[in-house]
N, C-alpha and C positions, 0 to 999 in steps of 0.2 A: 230163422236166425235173427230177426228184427226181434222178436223177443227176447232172447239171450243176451242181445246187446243192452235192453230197457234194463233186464234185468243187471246187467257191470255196471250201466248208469245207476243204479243204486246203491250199489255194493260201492263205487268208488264217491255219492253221496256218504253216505253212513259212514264211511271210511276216511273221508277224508275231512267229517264234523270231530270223531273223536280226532284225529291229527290237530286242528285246530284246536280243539280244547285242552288240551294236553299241552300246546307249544307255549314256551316261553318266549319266544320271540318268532313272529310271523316271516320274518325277511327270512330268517335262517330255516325257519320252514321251507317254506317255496324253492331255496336253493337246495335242501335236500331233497326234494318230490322230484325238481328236476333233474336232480345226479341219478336217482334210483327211477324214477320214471321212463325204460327204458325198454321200447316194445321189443319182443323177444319175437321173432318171427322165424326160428330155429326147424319149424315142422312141429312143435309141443302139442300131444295129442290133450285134446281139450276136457275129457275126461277125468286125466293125469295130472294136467295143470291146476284145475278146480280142486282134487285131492291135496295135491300140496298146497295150495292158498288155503285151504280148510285148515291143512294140520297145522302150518307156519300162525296161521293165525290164532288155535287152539294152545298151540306150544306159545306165543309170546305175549297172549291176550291184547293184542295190537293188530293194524291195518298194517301188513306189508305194499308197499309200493311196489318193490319187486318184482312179489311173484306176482303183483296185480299185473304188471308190466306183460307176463309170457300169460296171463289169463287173453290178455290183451291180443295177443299175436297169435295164438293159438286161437281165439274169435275171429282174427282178422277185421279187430279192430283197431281204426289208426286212431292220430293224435286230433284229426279232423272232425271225426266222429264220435268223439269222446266230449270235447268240447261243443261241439252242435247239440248230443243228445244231454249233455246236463245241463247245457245254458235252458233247454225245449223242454227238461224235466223239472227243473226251477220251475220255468215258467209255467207248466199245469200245476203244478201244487199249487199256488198265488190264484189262478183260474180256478181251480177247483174250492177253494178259500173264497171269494169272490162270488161265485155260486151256489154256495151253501152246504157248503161239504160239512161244516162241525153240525149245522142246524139238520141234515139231515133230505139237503132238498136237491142234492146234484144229482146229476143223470150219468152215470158211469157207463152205460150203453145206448148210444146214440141210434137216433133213427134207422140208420140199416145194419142196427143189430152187434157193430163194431165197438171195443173198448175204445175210453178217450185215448189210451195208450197208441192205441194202433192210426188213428187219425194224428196223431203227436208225430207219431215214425214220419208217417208220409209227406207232411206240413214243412217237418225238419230236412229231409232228401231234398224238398223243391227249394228250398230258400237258399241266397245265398249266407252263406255263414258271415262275411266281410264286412255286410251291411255295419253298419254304423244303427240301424235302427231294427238290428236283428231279434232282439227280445221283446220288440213293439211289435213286431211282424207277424212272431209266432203267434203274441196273445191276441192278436186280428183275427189269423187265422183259425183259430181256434175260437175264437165266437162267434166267425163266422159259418161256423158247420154245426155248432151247439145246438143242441133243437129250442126254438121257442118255446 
């Protein structure tokens, strides 16, 4: 399930770059993510949810918030976790950028054999999310398990 989760963390990246690029005004943005950003925790079989986020988004050529919302619920993913895993998915792209990811020299499977994704998961569960120096944390963390 921590991968289905990495993977909403991206979909609601990608989702919510075209939202930005697209908005004429950022404030009125944010206030609409937040009116429709609303976890849908009804029992929505996660199958079924992904179907309609599919179709909703093939029918409007847009990022529903939405139905992202009952993708959400139907993960059982909260507001907490959503924010932890994109601030921690932010911050591996930046690390991986850092390391040489456009030159070709980063190490996407670390010494015991794990993607950095899956060290990201576990880095992000231990920390507190509050911290005031929660985006410096992760990329500690995360260098600190980088293989030399």
């Amino acid at each position: 399930m921590e991968q289905v989760v990495l993977e909403l963390i991206d979909i609601w990246h990608f989702g919510l770059s075209i939202l930005l690029v697209s908005a004429k005004n950022n404030d009125e943005l944010a206030a609409q993510i937040e009116a429709d950003l609303v976890i849908d925790a009804s029992g929505a079989d996660f199958r079924e949810a992904v179907e309609v986020f599919a179709e909703k988004t093939l029918a409007t050529k847009s990022f529903s918030v939405a139905s992202f919302g009952v993708l959400m619920g139907a993960a059982g993913l909260t507001f907490e976790q959503l924010y932890a895993s994109y601030v921690g998915k932010n911050v591996l792209n930046f690390f991986r950028q850092d390391k040489g990811y456009k030159e070709g020299n980063y190490i996407k499977n670390w010494d015991d054999g794990r993607e950095d994704n899956e060290h990201l998961a576990e880095i992000v569960q231990q920390l507190d999310t509050s911290r005031a120096d929660f985006r410096d944390a992760v990329y500690n963390a995360l260098d600190s398990r980088y293989p030399k």
